[in-house]
C-alpha positions as a Markdown table, in Angstrom:
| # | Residue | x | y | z |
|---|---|---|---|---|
| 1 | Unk | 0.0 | 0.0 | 0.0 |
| 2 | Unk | 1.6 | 3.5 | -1.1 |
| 3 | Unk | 1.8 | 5.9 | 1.2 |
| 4 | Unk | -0.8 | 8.2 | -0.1 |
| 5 | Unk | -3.7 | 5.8 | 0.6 |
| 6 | Unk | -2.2 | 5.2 | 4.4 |
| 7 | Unk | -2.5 | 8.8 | 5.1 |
| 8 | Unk | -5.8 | 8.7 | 3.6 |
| 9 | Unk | -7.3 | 5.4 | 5.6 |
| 10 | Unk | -5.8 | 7.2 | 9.1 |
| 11 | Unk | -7.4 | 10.6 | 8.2 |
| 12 | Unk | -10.7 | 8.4 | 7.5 |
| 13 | Unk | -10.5 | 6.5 | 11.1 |
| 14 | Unk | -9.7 | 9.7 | 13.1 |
| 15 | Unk | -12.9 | 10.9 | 11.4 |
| 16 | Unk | -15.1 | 8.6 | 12.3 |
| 17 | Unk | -13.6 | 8.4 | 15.9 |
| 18 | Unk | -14.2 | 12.1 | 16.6 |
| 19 | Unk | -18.0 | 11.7 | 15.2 |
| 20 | Unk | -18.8 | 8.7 | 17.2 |
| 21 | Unk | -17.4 | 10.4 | 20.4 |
| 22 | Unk | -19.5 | 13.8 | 19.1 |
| 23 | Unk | -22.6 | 11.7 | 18.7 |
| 24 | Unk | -22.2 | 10.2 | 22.1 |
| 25 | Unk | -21.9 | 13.7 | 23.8 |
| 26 | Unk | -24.7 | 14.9 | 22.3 |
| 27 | Unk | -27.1 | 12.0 | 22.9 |
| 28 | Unk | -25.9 | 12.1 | 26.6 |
| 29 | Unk | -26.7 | 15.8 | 26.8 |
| 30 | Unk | -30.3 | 15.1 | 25.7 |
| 31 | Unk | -31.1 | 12.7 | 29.0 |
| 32 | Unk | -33.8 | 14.0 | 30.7 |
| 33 | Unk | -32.1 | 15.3 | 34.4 |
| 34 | Unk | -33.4 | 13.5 | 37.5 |
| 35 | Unk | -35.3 | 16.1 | 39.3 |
| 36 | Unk | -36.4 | 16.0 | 43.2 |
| 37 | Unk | -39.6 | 17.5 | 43.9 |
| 38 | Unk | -39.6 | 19.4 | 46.9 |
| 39 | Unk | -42.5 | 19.1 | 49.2 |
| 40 | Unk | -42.6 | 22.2 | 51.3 |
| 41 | Unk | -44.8 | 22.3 | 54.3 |
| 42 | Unk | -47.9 | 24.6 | 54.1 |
| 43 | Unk | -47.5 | 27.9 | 55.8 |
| 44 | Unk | -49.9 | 30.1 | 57.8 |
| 45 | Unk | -51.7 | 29.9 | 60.7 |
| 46 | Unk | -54.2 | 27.2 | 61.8 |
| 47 | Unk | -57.4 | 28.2 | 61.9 |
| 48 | Unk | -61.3 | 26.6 | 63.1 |
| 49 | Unk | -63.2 | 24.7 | 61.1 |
| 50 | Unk | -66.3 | 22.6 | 60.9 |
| 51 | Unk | -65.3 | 18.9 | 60.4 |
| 52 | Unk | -68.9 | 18.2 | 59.8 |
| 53 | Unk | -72.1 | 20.5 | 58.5 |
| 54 | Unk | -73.8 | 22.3 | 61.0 |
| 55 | Unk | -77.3 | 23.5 | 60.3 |
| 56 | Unk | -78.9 | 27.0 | 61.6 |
| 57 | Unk | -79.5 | 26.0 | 65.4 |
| 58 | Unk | -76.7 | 23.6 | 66.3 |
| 59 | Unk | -74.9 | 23.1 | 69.5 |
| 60 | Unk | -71.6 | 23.0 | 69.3 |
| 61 | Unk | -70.0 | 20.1 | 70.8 |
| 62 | Unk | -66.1 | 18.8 | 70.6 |
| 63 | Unk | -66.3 | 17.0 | 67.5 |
| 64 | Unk | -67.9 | 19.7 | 65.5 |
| 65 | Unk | -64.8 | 22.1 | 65.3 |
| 66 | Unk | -61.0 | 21.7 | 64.9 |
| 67 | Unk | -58.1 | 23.7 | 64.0 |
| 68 | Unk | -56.5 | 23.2 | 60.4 |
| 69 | Unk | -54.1 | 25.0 | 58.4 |
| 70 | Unk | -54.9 | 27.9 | 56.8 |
| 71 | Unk | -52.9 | 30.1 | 54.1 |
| 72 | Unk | -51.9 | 33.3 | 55.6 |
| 73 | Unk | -53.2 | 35.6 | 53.0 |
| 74 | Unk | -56.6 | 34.1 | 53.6 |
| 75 | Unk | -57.4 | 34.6 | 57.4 |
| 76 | Unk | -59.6 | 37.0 | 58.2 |
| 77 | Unk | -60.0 | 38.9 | 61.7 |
| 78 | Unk | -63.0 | 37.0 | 62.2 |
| 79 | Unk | -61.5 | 33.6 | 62.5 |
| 80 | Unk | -60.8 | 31.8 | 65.2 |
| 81 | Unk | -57.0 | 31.1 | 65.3 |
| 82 | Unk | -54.9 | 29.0 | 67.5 |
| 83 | Unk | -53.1 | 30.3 | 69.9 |
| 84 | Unk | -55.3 | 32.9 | 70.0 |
| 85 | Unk | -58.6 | 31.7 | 70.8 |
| 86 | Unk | -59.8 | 28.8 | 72.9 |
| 87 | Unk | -61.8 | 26.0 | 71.5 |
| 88 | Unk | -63.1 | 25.2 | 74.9 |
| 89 | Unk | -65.3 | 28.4 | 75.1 |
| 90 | Unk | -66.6 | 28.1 | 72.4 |
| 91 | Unk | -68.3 | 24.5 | 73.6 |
| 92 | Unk | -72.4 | 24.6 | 73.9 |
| 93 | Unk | -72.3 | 27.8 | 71.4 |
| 94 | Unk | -74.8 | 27.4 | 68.9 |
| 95 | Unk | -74.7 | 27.9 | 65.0 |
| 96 | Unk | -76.4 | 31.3 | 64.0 |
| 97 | Unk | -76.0 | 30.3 | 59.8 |
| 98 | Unk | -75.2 | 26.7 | 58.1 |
| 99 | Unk | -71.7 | 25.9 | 58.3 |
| 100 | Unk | -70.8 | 23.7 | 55.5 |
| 101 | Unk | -68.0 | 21.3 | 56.4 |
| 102 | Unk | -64.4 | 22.6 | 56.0 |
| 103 | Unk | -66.0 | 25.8 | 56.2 |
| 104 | Unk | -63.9 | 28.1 | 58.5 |
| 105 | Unk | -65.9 | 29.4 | 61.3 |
| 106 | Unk | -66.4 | 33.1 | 62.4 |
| 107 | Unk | -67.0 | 35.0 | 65.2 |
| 108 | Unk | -70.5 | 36.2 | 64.1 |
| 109 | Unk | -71.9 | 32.5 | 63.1 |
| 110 | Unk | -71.8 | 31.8 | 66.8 |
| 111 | Unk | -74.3 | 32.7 | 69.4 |
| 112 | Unk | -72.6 | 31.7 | 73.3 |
| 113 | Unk | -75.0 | 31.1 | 76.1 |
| 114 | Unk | -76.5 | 34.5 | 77.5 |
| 115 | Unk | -76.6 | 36.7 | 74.2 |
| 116 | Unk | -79.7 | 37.4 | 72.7 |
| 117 | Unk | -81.6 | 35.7 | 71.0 |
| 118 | Unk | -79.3 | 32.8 | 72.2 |
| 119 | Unk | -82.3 | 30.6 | 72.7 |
| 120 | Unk | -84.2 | 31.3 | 69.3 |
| 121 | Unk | -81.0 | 30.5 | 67.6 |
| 122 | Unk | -80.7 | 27.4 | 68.6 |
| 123 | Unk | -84.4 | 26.3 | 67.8 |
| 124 | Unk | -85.3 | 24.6 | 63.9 |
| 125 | Unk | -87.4 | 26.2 | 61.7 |
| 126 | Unk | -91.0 | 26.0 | 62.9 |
| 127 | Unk | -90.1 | 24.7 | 66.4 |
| 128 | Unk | -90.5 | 26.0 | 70.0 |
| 129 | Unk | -89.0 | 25.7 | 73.4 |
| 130 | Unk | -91.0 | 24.4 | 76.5 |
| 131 | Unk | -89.8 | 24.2 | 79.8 |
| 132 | Unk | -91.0 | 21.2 | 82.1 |
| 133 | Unk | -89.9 | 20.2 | 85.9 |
| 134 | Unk | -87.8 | 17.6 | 86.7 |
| 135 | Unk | -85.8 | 15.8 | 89.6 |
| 136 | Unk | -83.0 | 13.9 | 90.5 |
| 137 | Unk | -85.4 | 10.7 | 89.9 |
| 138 | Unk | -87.3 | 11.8 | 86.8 |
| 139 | Unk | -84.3 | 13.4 | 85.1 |
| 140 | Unk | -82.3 | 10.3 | 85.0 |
| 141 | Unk | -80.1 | 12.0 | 88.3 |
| 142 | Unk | -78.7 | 14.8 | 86.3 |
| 143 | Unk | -77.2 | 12.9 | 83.3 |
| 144 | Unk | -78.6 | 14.7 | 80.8 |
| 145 | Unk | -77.2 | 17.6 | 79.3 |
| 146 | Unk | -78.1 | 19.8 | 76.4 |
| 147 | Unk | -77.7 | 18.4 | 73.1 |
| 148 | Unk | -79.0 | 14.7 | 74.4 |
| 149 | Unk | -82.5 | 13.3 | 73.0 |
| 150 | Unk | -84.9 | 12.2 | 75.2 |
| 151 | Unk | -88.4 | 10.1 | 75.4 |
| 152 | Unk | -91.2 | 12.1 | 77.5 |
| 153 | Unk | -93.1 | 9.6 | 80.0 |
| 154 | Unk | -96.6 | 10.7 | 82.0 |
| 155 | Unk | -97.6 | 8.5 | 84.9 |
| 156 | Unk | -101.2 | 9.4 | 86.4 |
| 157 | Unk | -103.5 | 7.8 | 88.6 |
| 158 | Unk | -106.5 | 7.2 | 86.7 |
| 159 | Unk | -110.0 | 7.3 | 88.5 |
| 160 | Unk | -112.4 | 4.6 | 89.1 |
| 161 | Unk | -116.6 | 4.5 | 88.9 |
| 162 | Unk | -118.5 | 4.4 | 92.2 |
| 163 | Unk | -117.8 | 0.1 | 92.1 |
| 164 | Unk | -114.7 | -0.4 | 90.4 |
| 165 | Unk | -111.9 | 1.3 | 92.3 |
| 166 | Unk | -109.1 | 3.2 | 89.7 |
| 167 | Unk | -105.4 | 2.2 | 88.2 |
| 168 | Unk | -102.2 | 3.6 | 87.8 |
| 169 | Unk | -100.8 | 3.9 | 84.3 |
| 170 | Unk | -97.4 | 5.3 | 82.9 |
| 171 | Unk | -97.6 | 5.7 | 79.4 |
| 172 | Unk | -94.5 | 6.9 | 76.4 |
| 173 | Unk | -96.5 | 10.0 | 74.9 |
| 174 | Unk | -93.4 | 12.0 | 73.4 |
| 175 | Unk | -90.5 | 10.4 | 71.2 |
| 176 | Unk | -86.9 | 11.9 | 70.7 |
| 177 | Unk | -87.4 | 15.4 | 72.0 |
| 178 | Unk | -83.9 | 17.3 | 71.7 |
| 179 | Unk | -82.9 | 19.4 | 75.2 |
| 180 | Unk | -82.0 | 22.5 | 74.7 |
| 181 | Unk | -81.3 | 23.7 | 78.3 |
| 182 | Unk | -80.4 | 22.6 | 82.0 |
| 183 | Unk | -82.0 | 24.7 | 84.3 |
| 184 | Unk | -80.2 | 28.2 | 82.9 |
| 185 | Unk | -77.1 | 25.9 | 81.3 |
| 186 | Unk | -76.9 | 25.3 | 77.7 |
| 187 | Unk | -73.5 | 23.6 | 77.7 |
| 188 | Unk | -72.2 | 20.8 | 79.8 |
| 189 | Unk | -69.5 | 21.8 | 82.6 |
| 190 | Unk | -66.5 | 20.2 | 82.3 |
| 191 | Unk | -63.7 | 20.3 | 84.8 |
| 192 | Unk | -60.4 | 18.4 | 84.4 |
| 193 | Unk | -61.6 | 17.0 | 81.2 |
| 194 | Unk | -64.3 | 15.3 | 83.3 |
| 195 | Unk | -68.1 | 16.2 | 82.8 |
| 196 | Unk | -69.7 | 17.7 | 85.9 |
| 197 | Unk | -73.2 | 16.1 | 87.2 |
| 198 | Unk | -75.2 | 18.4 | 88.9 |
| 199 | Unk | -78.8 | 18.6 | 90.0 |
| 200 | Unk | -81.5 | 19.8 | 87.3 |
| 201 | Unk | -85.1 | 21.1 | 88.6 |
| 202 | Unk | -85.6 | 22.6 | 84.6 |
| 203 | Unk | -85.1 | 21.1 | 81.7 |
| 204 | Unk | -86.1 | 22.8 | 78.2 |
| 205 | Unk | -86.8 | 21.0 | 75.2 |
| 206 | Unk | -87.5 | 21.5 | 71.6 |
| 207 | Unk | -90.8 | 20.7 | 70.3 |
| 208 | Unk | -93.5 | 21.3 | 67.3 |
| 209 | Unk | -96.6 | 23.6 | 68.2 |
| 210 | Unk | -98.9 | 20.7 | 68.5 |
| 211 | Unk | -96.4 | 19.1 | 70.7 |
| 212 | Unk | -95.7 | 21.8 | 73.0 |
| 213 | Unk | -99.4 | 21.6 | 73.7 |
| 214 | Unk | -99.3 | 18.2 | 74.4 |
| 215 | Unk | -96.8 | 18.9 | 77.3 |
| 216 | Unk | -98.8 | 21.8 | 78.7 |
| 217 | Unk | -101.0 | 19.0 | 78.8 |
| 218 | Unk | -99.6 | 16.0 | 79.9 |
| 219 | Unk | -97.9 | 18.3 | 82.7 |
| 220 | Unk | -101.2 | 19.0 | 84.2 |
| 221 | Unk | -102.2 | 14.9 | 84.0 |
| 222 | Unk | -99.9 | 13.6 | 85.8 |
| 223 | Unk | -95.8 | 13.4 | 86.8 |
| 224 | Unk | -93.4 | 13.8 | 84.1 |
| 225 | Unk | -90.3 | 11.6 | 83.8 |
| 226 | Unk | -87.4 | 11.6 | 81.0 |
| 227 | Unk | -85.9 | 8.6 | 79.6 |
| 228 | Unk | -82.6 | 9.6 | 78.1 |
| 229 | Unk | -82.2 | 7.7 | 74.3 |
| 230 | Unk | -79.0 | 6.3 | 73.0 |
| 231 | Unk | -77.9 | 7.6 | 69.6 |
| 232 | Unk | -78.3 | 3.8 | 68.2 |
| 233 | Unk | -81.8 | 4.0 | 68.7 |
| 234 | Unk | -82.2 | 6.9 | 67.0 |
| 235 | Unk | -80.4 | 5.9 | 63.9 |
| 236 | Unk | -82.5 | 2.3 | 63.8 |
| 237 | Unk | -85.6 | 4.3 | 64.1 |
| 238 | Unk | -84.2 | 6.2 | 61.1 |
| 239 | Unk | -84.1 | 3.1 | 59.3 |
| 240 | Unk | -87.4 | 1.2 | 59.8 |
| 241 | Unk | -89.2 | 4.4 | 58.7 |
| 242 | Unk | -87.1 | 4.8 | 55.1 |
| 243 | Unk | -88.2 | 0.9 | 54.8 |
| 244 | Unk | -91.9 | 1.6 | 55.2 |
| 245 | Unk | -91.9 | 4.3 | 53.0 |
| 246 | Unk | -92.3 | 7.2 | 55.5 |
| 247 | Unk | -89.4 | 8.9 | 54.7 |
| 248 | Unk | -88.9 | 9.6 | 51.0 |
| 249 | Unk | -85.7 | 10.8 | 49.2 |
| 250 | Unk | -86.6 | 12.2 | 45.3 |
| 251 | Unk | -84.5 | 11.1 | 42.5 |
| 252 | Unk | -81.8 | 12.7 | 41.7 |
| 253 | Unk | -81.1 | 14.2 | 44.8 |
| 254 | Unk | -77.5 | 15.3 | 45.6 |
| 255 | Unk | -75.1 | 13.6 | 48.5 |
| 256 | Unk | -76.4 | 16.7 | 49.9 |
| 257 | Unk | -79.9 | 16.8 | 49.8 |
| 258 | Unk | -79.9 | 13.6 | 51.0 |
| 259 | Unk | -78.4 | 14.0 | 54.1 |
| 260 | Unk | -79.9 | 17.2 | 54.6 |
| 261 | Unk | -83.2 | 15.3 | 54.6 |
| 262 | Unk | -82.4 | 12.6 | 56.3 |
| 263 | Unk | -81.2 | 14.6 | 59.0 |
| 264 | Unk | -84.2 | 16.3 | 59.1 |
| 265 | Unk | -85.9 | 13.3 | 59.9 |
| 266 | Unk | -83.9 | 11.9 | 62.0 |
| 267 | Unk | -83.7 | 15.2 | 64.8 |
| 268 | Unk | -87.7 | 15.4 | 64.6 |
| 269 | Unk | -89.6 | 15.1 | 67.6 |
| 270 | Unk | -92.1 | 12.1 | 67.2 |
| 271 | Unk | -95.5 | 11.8 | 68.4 |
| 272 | Unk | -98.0 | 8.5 | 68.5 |
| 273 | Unk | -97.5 | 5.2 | 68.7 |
| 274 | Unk | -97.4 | 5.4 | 72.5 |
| 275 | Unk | -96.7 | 2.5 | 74.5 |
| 276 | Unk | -98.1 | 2.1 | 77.9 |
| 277 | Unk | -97.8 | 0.1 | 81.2 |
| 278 | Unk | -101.0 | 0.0 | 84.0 |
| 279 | Unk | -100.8 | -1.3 | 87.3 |
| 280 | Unk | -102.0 | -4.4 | 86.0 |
| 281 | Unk | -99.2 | -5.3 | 84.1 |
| 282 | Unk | -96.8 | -4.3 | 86.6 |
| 283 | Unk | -98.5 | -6.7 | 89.8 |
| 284 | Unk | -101.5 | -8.8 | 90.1 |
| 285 | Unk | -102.7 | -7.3 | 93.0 |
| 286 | Unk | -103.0 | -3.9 | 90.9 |
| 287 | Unk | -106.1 | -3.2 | 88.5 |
| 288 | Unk | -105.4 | -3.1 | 84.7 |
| 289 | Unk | -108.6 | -0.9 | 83.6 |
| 290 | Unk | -112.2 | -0.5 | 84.8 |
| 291 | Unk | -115.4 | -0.5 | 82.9 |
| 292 | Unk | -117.0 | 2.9 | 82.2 |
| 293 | Unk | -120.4 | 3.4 | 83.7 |
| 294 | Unk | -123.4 | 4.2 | 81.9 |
| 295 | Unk | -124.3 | 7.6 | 82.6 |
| 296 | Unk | -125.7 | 10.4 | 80.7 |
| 297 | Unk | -124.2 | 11.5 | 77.3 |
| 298 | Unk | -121.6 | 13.6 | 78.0 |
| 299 | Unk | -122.2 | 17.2 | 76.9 |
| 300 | Unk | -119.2 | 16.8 | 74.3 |
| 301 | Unk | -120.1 | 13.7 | 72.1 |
| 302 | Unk | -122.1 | 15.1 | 69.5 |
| 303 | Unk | -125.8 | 14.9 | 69.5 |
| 304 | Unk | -127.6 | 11.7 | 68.2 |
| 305 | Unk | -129.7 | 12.2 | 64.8 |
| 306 | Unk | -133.1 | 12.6 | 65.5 |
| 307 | Unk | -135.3 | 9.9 | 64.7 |
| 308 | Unk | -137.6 | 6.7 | 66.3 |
| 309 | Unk | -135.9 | 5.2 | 69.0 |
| 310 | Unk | -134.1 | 1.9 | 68.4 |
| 311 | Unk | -136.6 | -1.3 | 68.9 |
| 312 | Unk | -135.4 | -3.1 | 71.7 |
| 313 | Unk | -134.0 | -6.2 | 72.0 |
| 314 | Unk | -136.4 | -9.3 | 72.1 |
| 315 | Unk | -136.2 | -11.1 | 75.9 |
| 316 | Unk | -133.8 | -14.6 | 76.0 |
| 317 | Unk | -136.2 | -17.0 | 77.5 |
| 318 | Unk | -134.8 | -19.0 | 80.2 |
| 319 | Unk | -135.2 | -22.4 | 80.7 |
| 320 | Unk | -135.1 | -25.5 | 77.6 |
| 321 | Unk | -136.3 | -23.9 | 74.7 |
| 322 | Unk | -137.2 | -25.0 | 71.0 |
| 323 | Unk | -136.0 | -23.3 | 67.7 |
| 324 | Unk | -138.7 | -23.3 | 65.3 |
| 325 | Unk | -138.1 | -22.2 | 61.7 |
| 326 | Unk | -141.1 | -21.0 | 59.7 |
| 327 | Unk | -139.2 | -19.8 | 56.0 |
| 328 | Unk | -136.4 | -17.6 | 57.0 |
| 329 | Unk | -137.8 | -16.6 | 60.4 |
| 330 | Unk | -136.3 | -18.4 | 63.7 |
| 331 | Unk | -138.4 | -17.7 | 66.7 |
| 332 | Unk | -137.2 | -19.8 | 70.0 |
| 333 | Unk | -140.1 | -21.1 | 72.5 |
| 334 | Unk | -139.7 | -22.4 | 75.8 |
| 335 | Unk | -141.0 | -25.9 | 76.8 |
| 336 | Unk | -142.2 | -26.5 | 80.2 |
| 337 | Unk | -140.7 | -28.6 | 82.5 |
């Protein structure tokens, strides 16, 4: 090989050297770079919230509000921010507008005990508040508090007729009534964490119009007595009456709606479907009713139509009788003895 060529062959090689290590760099260069996201903590203070939706006339209890971050450009004066307020106080406050959940709370959707218009606040729409008397031994010895649902029970001494003597009854006339107040306490006292009993001679409660009468009522009847409900009952009850029908959720509701109205049903006050216990049931020795005497029509049934008196009833003849049958007629005549 001449020497011409040689040159030419090495020339050729360093070529192709320098372009393969030129194509390497740049394909290396073109790598995507590894990059580490950095999570930075949120800043600002931590603010109150609703972990749950409170409706117009709610008591606030512990698990309604806690503090969560909040971005510092978005707090407002009216917030409630740690470190500077104190969740605690804020306990047996009731709701003045819906709080929807996550929903920071303000100072003006609060109403504390002792404001006005503290009471109305915490009512629902259309209901009122009737105050009955209690004691140690029909308000379950102090351990209910406002907020708690409760059954309303009357037990009366029920008169007798001049030859039957009377009965005791105690009968369920009101269903999951909500308490609103403690004799002049709206929230619960807690001391050392711990919730303090105390003696109640009050107790207010919410109720419908028609209810409300019904206690003016049954307060005059006889003595009142509360039985305090578990929430498990309430939520049963709840239920049964979405199986029967009685509550009814339209189509195409929203998540919502839905549990707007079924909480709705839920925290109404029911009336009917009373049970009852009489003396009778209780011990042997006690009457279970008496029958009611034939006396004059009382003033308040309604008049009878006027008209011919009813025929009275043929005599049963005493003694061994014989049917006869003439057609359809059966007449029955006595046989002597």
């Amino acid at each position: 090989m001449d020497k011409k060529k040689l040159i030419l062959l090495v020339v050729a090689l360093v070529v192709a050297v320098g372009t393969a290590l030129m194509a390497r760099s740049m394909f290396a260069g073109n790598a995507t770079p590894t990059v580490e996201a950095a999570t930075a903590e949120p800043k600002g203070p931590r603010v109150l919230v609703a972990t749950r939706k409170l409706p117009i006339g709610t008591i606030i209890t512990a698990d309604a509000l806690q503090f969560k971050l909040w971005p510092e450009e978005m707090v407002q004066d009216a917030y409630f921010v740690e470190g500077q307020a104190d969740m605690n106080q804020l306990l047996g406050t009731v709701s003045r507008f819906p709080i929807t959940a996550g929903q920071p709370v303000t100072q003006g959707a609060l109403v504390k005990p002792g404001d006005r218009g503290f009471l109305a606040a915490a009512l629902g729409p259309g209901m009122r508040a009737v105050t009955i008397p209690v004691s140690a031994k029909t308000g379950v010895a102090g351990f209910i508090f406002p907020g708690d649902r409760v059954d309303l029970l009357l037990t009366q001494k029920v008169s007798g007729t001049e030859n039957e003597d009377g009965f005791n009854a105690a009968e369920t006339v009101l269903r999951n009534l909500r308490i609103l107040a403690t004799d002049q306490r709206t929230d619960s006292q807690v001391v050392d964490g711990k919730t303090v009993v105390t003696k109640t001679s009050l107790v207010t409660i919410e109720a419908t119009p028609r209810i409300a009468e019904k206690v003016a009522v049954a307060e005059k009847l006889g003595t009142l007595s509360l039985a305090l409900r578990p929430l498990a009952d309430t939520r049963a009850e709840l239920d049964r009456a979405i199986a029967k029908g009685e509550v009814v959720v339209p189509d195409g509701a929203s998540p919502e709606q839905e549990e707007e109205i079924l909480q709705l049903a839920m925290n109404a006050p029911q009336e009917g479907r009373s049970t009852y216990q009489t003396g009778g049931d209780v011990s042997r020795f006690q009457a279970r009713s008496f029958k009611p005497r034939s006396a004059a029509p009382s003033p308040f049934m309604p008049a009878m139509a006027s008209g011919p008196a009813p025929a009275a009833a043929p005599a049963v003849p005493s003694g061994p009788v014989v049917r006869i049958t003439r057609g359809t007629s059966t007449s029955a005549v006595p046989v002597a003895r």
